[in-house]
C-alpha positions as CSV (number, residue, x, y, z in Angstrom):
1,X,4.5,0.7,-9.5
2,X,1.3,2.3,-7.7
3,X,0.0,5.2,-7.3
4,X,-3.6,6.7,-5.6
5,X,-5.1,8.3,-3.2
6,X,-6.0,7.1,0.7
7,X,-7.8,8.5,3.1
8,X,-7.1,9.5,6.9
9,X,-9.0,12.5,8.1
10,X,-8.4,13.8,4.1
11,X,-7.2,12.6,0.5
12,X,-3.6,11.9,0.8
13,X,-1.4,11.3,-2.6
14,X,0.3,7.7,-2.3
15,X,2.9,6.4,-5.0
16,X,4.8,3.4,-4.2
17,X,6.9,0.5,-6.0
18,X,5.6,-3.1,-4.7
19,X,7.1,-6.6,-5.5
20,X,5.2,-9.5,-5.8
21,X,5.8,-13.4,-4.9
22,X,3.7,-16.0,-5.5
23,X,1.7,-18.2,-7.4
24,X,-1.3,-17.6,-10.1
25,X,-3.9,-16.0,-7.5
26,X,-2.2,-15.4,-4.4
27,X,0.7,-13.5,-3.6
28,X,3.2,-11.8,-0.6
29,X,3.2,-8.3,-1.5
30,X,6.4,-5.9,-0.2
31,X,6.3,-2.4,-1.1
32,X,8.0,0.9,-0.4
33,X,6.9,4.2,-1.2
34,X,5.8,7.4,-0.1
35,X,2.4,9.0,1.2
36,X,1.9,13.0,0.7
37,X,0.6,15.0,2.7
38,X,-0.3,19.3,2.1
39,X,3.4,20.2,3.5
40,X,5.1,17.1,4.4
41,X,5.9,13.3,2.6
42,X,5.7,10.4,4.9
43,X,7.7,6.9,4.0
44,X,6.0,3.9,4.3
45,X,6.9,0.1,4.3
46,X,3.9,-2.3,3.5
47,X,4.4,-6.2,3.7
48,X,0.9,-8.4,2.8
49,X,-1.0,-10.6,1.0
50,X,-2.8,-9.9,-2.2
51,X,-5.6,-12.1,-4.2
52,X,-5.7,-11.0,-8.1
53,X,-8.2,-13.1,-9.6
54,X,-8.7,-14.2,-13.0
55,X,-10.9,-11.7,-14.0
56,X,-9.1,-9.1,-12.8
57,X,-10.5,-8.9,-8.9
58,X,-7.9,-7.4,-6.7
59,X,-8.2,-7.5,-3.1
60,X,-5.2,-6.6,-0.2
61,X,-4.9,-6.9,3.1
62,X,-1.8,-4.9,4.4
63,X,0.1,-3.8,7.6
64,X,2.1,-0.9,6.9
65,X,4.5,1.3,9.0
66,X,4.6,4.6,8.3
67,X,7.5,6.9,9.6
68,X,6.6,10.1,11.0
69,X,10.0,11.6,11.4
70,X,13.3,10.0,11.8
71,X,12.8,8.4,15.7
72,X,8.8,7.6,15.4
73,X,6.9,5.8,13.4
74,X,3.2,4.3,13.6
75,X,1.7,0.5,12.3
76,X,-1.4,1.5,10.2
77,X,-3.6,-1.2,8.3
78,X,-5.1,-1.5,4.9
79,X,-7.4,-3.0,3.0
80,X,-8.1,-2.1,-0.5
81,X,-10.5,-3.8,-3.2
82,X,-10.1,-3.0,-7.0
83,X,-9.8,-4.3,-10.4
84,X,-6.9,-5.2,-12.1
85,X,-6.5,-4.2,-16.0
């Protein structure tokens, strides 16, 4: 499970639940979840690859398709850099 904030034009809420496969560093990363905006909450599918070092580096690179309402939706990237506890 994730949750955080991102940023398009202002802080948007994100929580999402992600599943991993792979190997002791890298990984194929699927998640679902939502991102929340001031009146509205937009799905999201994410598929992408994900680095988690033994130290606890954590870098992703992911495409992610948002759905804007139930006929449109819009291919956003990511790419977030952390550390893993």
């Amino acid at each position: 499970m994730r949750g955080g904030l991102a940023y398009y034009e202002e802080l948007l809420l994100v929580a999402e639940l992600d599943f991993l496969v792979g190997g002791r560093k890298h990984f194929f990363e699927l998640g679902f979840g939502t991102t929340f905006h001031v009146d509205r909450a937009f799905p999201l599918i994410r598929a992408g690859y994900r680095y988690q070092g033994m130290k606890g580096l954590l870098i992703r690179v992911t495409p992610q398709l948002l759905i804007d309402d139930v006929d449109h939706g819009f291919l956003w990237g990511g790419l977030s850099a952390g550390y893993a506890f």
